[in-house]
BAPAMI-107960 format. One record per residue (C-alpha): residue number from 1; x, y, z. Coordinates in steps of 0.25 Angstrom, whole numbers. Example, Ala and Ser with C-alpha at 12.3 -4.5 7.8 and 13.67 -1.06 7.14 Angstrom:
# residues 2
1	49	-18	31
2	55	-4	29
END
This chain:
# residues 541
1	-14	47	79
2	-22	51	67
3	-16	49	52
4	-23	59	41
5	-36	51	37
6	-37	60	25
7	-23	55	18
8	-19	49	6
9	-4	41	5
10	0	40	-9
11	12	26	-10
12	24	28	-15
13	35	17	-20
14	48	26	-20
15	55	17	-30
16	44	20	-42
17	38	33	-39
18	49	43	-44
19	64	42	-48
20	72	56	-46
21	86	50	-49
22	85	42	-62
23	87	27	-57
24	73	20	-58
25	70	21	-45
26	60	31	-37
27	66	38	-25
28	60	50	-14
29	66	60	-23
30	56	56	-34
31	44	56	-23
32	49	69	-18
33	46	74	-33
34	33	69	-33
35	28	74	-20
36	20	86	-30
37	13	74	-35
38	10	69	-22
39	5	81	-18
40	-5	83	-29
41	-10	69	-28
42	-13	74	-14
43	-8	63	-4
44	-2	63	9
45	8	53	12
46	16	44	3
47	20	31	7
48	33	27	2
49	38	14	2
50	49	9	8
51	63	19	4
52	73	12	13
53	85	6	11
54	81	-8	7
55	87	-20	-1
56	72	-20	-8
57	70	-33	-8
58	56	-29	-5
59	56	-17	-12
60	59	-8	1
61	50	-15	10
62	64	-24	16
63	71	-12	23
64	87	-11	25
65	85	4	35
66	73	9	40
67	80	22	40
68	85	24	26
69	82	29	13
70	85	19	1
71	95	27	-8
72	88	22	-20
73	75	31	-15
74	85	43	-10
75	90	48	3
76	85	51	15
77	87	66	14
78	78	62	2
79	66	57	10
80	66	68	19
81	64	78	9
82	52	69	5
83	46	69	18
84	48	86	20
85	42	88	4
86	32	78	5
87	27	86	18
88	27	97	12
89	14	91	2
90	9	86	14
91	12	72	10
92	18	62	22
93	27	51	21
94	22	37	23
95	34	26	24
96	35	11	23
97	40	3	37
98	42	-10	34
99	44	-14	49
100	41	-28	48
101	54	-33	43
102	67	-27	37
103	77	-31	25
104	86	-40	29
105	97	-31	25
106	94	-23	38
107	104	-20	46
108	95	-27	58
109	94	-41	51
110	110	-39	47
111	113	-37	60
112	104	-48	66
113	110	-58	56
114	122	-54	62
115	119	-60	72
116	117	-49	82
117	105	-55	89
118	99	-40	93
119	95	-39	78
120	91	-53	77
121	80	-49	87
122	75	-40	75
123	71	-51	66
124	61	-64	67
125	71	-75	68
126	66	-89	70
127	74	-103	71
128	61	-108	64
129	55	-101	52
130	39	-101	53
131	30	-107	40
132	27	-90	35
133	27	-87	22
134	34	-75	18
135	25	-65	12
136	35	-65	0
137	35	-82	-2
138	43	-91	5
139	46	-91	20
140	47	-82	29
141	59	-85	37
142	72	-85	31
143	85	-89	37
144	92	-80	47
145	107	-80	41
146	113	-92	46
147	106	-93	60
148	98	-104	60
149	86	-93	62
150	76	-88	49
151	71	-73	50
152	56	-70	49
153	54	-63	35
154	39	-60	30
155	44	-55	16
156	57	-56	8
157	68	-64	15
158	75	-51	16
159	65	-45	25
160	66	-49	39
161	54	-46	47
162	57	-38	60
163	54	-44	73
164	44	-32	80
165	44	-42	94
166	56	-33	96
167	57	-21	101
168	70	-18	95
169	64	-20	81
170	52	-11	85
171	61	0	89
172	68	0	79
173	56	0	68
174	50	11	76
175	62	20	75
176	61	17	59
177	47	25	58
178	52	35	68
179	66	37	59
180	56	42	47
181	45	47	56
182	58	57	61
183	59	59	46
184	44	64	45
185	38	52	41
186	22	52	44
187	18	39	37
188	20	25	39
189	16	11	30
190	21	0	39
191	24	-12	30
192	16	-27	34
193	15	-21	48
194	6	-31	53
195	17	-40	52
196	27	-36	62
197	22	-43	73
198	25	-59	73
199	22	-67	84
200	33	-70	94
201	34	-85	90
202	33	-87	76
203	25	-99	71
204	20	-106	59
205	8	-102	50
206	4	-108	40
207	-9	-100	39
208	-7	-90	27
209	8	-91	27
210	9	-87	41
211	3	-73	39
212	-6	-75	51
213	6	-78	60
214	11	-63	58
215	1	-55	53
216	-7	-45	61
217	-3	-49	75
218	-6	-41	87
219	7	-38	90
220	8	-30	77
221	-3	-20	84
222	6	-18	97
223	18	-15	87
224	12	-5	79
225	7	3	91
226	23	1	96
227	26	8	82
228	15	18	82
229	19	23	98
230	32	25	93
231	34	31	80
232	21	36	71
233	13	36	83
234	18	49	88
235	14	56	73
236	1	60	73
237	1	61	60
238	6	47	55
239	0	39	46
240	3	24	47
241	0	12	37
242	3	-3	40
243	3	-12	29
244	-5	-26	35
245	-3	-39	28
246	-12	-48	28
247	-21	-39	38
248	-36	-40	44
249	-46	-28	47
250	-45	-29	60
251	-29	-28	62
252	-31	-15	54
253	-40	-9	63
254	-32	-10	73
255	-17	-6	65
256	-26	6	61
257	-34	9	73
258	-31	24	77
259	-33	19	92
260	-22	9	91
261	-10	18	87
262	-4	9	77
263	-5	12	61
264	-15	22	53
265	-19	12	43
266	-19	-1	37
267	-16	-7	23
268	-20	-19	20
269	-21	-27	5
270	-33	-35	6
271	-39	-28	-5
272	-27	-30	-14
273	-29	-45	-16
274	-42	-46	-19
275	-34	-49	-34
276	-28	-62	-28
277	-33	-74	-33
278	-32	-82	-19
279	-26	-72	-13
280	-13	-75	-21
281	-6	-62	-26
282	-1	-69	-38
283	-12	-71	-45
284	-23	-64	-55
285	-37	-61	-51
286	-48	-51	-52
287	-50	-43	-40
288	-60	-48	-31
289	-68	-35	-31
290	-78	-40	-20
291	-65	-43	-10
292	-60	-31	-12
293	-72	-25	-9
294	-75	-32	4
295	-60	-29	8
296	-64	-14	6
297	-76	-16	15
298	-71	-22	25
299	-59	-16	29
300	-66	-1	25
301	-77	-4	35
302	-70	-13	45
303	-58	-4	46
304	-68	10	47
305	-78	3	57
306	-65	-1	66
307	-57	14	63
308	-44	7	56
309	-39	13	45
310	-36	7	31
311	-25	12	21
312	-31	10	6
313	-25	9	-4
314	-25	1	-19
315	-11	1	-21
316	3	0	-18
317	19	-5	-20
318	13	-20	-19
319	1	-20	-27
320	-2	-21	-42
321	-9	-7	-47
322	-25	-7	-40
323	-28	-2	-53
324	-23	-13	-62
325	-29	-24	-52
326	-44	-18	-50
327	-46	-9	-62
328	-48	-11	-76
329	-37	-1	-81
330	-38	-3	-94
331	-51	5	-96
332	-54	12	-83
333	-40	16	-76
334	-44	28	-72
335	-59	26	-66
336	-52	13	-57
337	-41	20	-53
338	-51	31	-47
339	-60	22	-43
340	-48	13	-35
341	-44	25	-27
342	-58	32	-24
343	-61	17	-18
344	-52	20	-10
345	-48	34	-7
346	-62	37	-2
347	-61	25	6
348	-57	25	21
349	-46	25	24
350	-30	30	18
351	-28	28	3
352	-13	26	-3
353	-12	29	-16
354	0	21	-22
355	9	27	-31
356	3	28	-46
357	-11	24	-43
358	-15	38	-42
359	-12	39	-57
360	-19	26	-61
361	-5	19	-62
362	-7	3	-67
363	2	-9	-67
364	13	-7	-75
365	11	-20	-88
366	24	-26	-89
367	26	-35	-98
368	36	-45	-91
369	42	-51	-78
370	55	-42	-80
371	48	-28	-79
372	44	-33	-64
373	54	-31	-51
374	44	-35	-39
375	53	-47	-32
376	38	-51	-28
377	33	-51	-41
378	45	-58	-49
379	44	-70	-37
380	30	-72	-39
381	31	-73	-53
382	41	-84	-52
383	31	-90	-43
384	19	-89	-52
385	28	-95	-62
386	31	-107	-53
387	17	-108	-51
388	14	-114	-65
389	7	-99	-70
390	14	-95	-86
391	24	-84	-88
392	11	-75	-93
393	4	-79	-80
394	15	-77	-69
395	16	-62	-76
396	1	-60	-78
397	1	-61	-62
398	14	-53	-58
399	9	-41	-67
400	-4	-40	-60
401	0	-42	-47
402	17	-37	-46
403	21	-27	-36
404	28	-19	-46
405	15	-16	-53
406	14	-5	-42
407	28	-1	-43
408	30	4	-56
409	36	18	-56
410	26	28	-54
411	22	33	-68
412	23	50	-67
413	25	53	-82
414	24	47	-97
415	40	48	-99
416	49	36	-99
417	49	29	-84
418	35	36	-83
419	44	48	-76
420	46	40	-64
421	61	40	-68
422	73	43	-77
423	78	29	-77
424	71	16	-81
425	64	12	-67
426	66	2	-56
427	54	-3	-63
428	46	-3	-77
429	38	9	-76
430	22	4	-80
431	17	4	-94
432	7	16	-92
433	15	25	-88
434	14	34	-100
435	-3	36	-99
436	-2	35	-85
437	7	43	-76
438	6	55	-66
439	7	65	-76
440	-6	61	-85
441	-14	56	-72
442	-12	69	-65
443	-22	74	-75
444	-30	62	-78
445	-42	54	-70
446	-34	46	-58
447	-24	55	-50
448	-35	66	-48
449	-44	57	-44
450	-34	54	-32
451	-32	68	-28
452	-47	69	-26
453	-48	57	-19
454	-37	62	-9
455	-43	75	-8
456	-58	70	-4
457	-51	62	7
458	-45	74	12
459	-57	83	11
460	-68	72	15
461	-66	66	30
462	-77	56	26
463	-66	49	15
464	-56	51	26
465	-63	48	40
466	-76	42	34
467	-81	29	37
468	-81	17	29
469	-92	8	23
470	-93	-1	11
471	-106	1	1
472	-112	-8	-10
473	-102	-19	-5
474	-111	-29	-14
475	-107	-21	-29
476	-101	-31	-37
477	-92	-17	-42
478	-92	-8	-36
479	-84	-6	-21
480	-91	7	-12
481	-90	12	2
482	-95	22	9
483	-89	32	18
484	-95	40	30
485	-90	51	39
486	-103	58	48
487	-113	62	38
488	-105	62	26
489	-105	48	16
490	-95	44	4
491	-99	32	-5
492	-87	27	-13
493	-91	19	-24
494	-80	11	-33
495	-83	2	-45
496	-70	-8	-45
497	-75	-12	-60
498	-75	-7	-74
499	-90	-8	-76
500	-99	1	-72
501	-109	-3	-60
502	-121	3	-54
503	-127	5	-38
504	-136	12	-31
505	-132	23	-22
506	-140	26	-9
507	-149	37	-9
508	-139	47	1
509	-128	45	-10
510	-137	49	-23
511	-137	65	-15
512	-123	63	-12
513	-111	69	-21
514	-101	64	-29
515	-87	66	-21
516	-77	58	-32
517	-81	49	-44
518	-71	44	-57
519	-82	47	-66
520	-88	58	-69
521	-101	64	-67
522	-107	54	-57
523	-123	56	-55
524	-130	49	-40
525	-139	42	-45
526	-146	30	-37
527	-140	19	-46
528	-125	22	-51
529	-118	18	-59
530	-104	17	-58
531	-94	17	-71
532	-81	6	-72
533	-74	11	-59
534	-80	21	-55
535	-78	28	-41
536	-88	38	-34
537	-91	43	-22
538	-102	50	-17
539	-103	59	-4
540	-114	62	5
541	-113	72	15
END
């Protein structure tokens, strides 16, 4: 089974990328309008997130039917005609599966505290909750109606985690992919995957707040290869990414191996905390630029010398704006926005682009706790509160770090609403909107820059298929790589700050050409010099 090297999946968030009936909300019918766009971007897959019918305590991710469109995003008849226009660009479809656990307003768990014991077998349901943390505070066990019993529930309370030990469950989740793989469905982001498989006799952890005791187990291989056989396996053509928490190089190898027969890919979010002060979300730092550089390293060449496969990506529906966190915006949006995605477009493995990014898209500045909606967000602020911080301080930290800082309807024009919709939006639309949006960034320095990037991956088998290795790993600035593929050599060089910086280049580069750069006419020379966020790449065949 072999997924397309040379593809390039561009996020979507249904809710806040295009609203076609005027009631704040994004729905298919807008994404369906915007397909051109896509098009001319030139990607090949978009990842939506989760569509379903849903009570959204979790923003999608806490499912009511696997098999059902949410009416608030349109119909099913809708998402077909999606799929059928989308393959007309040549652009896939990639869903969200959260198969770990499901809304507790699931027709299993309402059955199963019914009492009917045949769905109570679906669930993790203990006389005696363990010490885990949820990942959203507070336990993790929550009582089971009025049983006696408490339910296993890694997030919200409303999300019950399925138990995979049966094979009932199994089953029925394989027939979930199959249901939309029947729908012509080629692409799969499997939701904290690495945690479906618990151990049979669940037991205290104090360690970490009893990550250890689910994460990563063996078991979770043998499911996935279960999955695999019987649903995307029998694509060719299928493209798989698992979303790992809190997950090592060497369990990546193997969930991405192409021997193995389970995903294509791996995410992991190491990289995004290299802000944390303590590794504590809910704080302000500086990003530790020689972290992330080492996490780059490390996974590039672990992960190329071991043949797993790495998504990459900056950005996404749970992460501020990269740009706003490891660029100075204020005076050089344009060069870091370049320089974020050349880092990792010519890297290797396959970049997502999340919606926005590829117009240079920021954090949206509000002004007060009420412009925010993020359930996460509003409870941390409470808590940062309770921990002694100021009103000034609590919001200080909730508008560098929030959710909804990625969520912010997509910004297509300078009229009111930023042409995402007729009506005032689910959420406040970011301040920039009017100097930066689709319509003024399709002529401007960032958007073509990503069409070339996507287009060198298609045209270069070295940036697709190439080997990785990291370069000048003791630069104070700047991050570089280099990739290899038989004869030919690419050496990516990124400065991640705003003053310029110099190197030496090794003699083979200084006869090599110059395959992209964000500044213009770049001279070899044996010391370079490389201005605030500058990218290049220089080729050697």
């Amino acid at each position: 089974m072999t997924f397309d090297k040379k593809a390039v999946v561009y996020q979507i968030y249904p809710k806040s990328y295009k609203d076609t009936t005027g009631n704040g909300i994004g729905d298919l019918r807008g994404i369906i309008e915007k397909l051109p766009y896509l098009a001319e971007l030139g990607i090949d897959m978009i990842w939506l997130n989760p569509f379903y019918p849903s009570p959204q305590r979790d923003n999608g991710y806490d499912i009511s039917d696997y098999k059902a469109v949410n009416p608030l995003f349109g119909s099913m008849a809708d998402f077909e005609e999606l799929v059928e226009k989308a393959k007309s660009y040549g652009i896939g479809l990639m869903l969200d599966m959260v198969l770990n656990h499901c809304s507790t307003e699931h027709p299993w768990f309402q059955k199963a505290l019914a009492g009917d014991s045949y769905y109570q077998d679906f669930f993790i349901l203990r006389e005696q909750p363990t010490d885990w943390i949820s990942k959203f505070g507070g336990s993790a066990w929550a009582p089971f109606g009025t049983t006696g019993k408490y339910y296993l529930h890694l997030f919200d309370k409303t999300q019950a985690d399925l138990d995979w030990r049966n094979p009932h469950v199994r089953e029925e989740l394989f027939q979930v992919v199959n249901f939309w793989r029947d729908k012509g469905v080629k692409g799969f982001r499997f939701d904290v995957i690495n945690l479906i498989g618990k151990d049979q006799v669940l037991e205290d952890c104090p360690v970490n707040d009893g990550k250890p005791a689910y994460t990563d187990k063996p078991i979770v291989h043998d499911y996935l290869q279960m999955l695999n056989q019987a649903s995307f396996g029998q694509d060719p053509d299928a493209m798989t990414v698992g979303e790992m928490s809190s997950t090592t190089i060497e369990n990546c190898l193997l969930y991405s191996g192409q021997d193995r027969h389970e995903l294509s890919m791996t995410f992991n979010f190491h990289h995004l905390k290299v802000d944390y002060e303590d590794g504590q979300k809910w704080t302000l730092a500086d990003f530790d630029f020689d972290q992330l550089k080492k996490l780059f390293h490390t996974w590039g060449e672990k992960m190329s010398q071991g043949g797993g496969w790495n998504a990459l990506f900056w950005n996404n529906h749970d992460q501020p704006r990269a740009l706003n966190r490891f660029v100075d915006v204020k005076n050089f949006r344009n060069e870091g926005a370049t320089m974020l995605a050349a880092s990792i477009h010519l890297s290797r493995g396959t970049p997502y682009i999340y919606m926005g990014e590829e117009i240079g898209m920021l954090d949206p500045d509000y002004q007060s706790m009420s412009d925010y909606v993020d359930v996460e967000s509003l409870n941390a602020y409470q808590e940062i509160l309770s921990q002694g911080k100021t009103d000034q301080e609590a919001f200080a930290i909730i508008k560098a770090k929030s959710r909804d800082n990625a969520r912010t309807p997509m910004q297509w024009d300078a009229s009111p609403n930023a042409g995402f919709s007729s009506a005032q939006p689910w959420l406040k639309v970011g301040k920039t909107y009017q100097s930066i949006n689709v319509q003024k960034e399709k002529i401007g320095k960032i958007f073509p820059f990503y069409q070339k990037l996507i287009a060198l991956r298609k045209e270069l088998a070295l940036i697709s298929e190439g080997d990785y290795k990291s370069a000048y790993q003791d630069h104070t600035q700047v991050y570089a790589f280099e990739r290899q593929l038989g004869q030919q050599k690419l050496l990516v060089l990124n400065n991640f700050f705003a003053q310029p910086t110099s190197l030496d280049l090794p003699d083979d580069y200084l006869q090599g050409r110059i395959l992209i750069s964000n500044y213009p006419e770049v001279k070899l020379t044996k010391t370079l010099t490389l201005e605030p966020y500058q990218t290049l790449a220089i080729l050697v065949d």
